[in-house]
C-alpha positions as CSV (number, residue, x, y, z in Angstrom):
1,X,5.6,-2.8,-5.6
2,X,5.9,-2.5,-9.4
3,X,2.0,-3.9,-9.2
4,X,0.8,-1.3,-6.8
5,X,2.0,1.1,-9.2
6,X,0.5,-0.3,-12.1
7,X,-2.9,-0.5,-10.6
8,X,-2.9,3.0,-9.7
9,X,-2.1,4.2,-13.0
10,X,-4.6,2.3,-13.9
11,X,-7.3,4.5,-12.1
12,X,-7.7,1.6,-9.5
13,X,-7.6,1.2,-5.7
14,X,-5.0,0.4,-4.5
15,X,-4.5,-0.6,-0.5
16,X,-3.0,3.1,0.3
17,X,-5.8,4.4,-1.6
18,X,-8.4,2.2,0.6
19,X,-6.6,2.8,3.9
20,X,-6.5,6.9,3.1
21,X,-10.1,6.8,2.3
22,X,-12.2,9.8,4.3
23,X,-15.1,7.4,3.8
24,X,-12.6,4.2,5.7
25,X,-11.8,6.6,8.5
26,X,-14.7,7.5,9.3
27,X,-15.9,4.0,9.5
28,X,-13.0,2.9,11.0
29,X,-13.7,5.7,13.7
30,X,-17.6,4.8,14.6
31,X,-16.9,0.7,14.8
32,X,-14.1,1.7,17.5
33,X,-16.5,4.1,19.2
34,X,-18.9,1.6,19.3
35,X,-16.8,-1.7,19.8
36,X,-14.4,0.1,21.8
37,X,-17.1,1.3,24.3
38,X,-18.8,-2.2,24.7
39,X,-15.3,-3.7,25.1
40,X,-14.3,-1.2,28.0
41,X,-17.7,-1.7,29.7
42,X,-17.7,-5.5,30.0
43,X,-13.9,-5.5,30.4
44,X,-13.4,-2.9,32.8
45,X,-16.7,-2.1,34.8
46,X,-14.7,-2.6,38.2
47,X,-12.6,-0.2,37.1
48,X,-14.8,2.1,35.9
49,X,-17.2,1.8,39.0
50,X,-14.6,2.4,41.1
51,X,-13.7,-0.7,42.8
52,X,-10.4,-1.0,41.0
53,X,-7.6,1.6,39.8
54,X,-8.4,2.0,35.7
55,X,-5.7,2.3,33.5
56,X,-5.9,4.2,30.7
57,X,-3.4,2.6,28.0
58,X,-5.5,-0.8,28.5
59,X,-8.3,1.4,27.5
60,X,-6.8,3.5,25.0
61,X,-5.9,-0.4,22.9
62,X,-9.8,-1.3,23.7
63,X,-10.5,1.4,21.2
64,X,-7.4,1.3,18.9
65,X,-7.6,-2.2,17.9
66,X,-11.2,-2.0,16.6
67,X,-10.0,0.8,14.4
68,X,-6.9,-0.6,13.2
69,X,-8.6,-4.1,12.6
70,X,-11.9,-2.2,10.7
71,X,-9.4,0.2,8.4
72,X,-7.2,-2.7,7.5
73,X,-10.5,-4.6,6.8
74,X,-11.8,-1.8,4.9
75,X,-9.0,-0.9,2.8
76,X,-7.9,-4.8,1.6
77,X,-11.7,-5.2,0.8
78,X,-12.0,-2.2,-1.3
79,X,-8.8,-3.2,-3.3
80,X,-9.7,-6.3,-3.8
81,X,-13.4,-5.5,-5.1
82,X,-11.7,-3.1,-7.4
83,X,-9.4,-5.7,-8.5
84,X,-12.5,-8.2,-9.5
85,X,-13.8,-5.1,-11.5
């Protein structure tokens, strides 16, 4: 904790700082959009067509776990490039 401090005080990014990035969640936003809508189609085109009942919280994760998994990405890559700097 003590080093998260420091590095901020320091004028560097930190993880929060990454993760709280408007420039993260917006990326984090169009790879779910776009992996999100891929996954749904080849996971759950009998659902979608019809053929079977579609359930929404299975596609509600399809598109949350892309975003979680690209911010998280995002934000640890950011601090540690700052870090090297």
């Amino acid at each position: 904790m003590t080093r998260v401090v420091e590095q901020s005080r320091n004028g560097r990014m930190t993880f929060m700082d990454g993760l709280l990035d408007p420039r993260t969640i917006r990326r984090g936003l169009c790879i779910c959009l776009a992996v999100g809508t891929i996954l749904t189609l080849v996971n759950q085109w009998d659902n979608l067509t019809g053929q079977h009942m579609l359930y929404p919280w299975q596609t509600l994760f399809t598109y949350v776990v892309p975003f979680i998994v690209s911010t998280f990405s995002s934000a640890s890559a950011q601090a540690s490039l700052d870090q090297v700097r």
